[in-house]
C-alpha positions, 0 to 999 in steps of 0.5 A: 234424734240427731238434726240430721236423722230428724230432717231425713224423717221429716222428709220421708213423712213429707214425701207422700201425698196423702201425708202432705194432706194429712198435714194441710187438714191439721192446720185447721185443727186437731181431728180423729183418725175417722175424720182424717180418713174421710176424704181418701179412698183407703181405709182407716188401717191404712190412714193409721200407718200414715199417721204412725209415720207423721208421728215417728217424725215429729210430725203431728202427736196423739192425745186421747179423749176418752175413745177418740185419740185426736192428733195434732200438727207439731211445728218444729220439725217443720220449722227444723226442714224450713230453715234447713232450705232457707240456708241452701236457698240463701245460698243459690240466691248469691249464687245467682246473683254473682252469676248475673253480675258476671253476665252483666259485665260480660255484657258491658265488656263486649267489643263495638263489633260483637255488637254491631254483628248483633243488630244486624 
C-alpha cells in the first residue's frame, strides 16, 4: 500500500469513536472479539466489522489461539500518520513564529503618536 492510500486508511480507521476506543483498549494488551465488545452497546457482529476496518488499515492483526482469535495493536501506521502531522505541525509552528516576529516589529516601529492615542 502506497504511504498515501496507508494514511488515508489510517485515518478513516481513526475517524470513528468506537474504533479510537478499540485502539485505547489494545494499549493495554492483546484481547478477543467478546472482550473488546463489552463495554459498547452494539453487537459482537458489529464490533467485527470495527475490527475489519482497524485490520484492512494496518491498525491492529488477528492471531488464533486455539478458538480465540485475539487482536493486537500494530504501531506503525500509527507511527506513519504521527510523523506525517509533525511535519505539517513543524511547519505552522514556523509559521507561527515568523508571524509573531512581524507583530513584534510592528509593535516596535510604531510612531510616539500611535502610542500615546493608545494610552489614553
Amino acid at each position: 500500500m502506497s504511504t498515501s492510500a496507508q494514511l488515508d486508511s489510517t485515518f478513516s480507521a481513526l475517524a470513528d469513536p468506537t474504533r479510537r476506543a478499540i485502539l485505547e483498549r489494545l494499549v493495554e494488551g492483546e484481547a478477543a472479539v467478546g472482550e473488546l465488545a463489552r463495554p459498547f452497546a452494539m453487537s459482537q457482529p458489529a464490533i467485527s466489522g470495527h475490527l475489519r476496518v482497524l485490520e484492512r488499515a494496518g491498525l491492529i492483526s488477528r492471531g488464533r489461539d486455539g478458538q480465540r482469535r485475539p487482536c493486537r495493536l500494530e504501531g506503525q501506521p500509527l507511527a506513519a500518520a504521527t510523523q506525517w502531522i509533525e511535519h505539517y505541525r513543524q511547519i505552522w509552528e514556523q509559521n507561527f513564529g515568523r508571524l509573531d516576529r512581524v507583530l513584534d516589529e510592528m509593535k516596535q516601529n510604531q510612531s510616539p503618536q500611535t502610542k500615546r492615542r493608545k494610552t489614553r
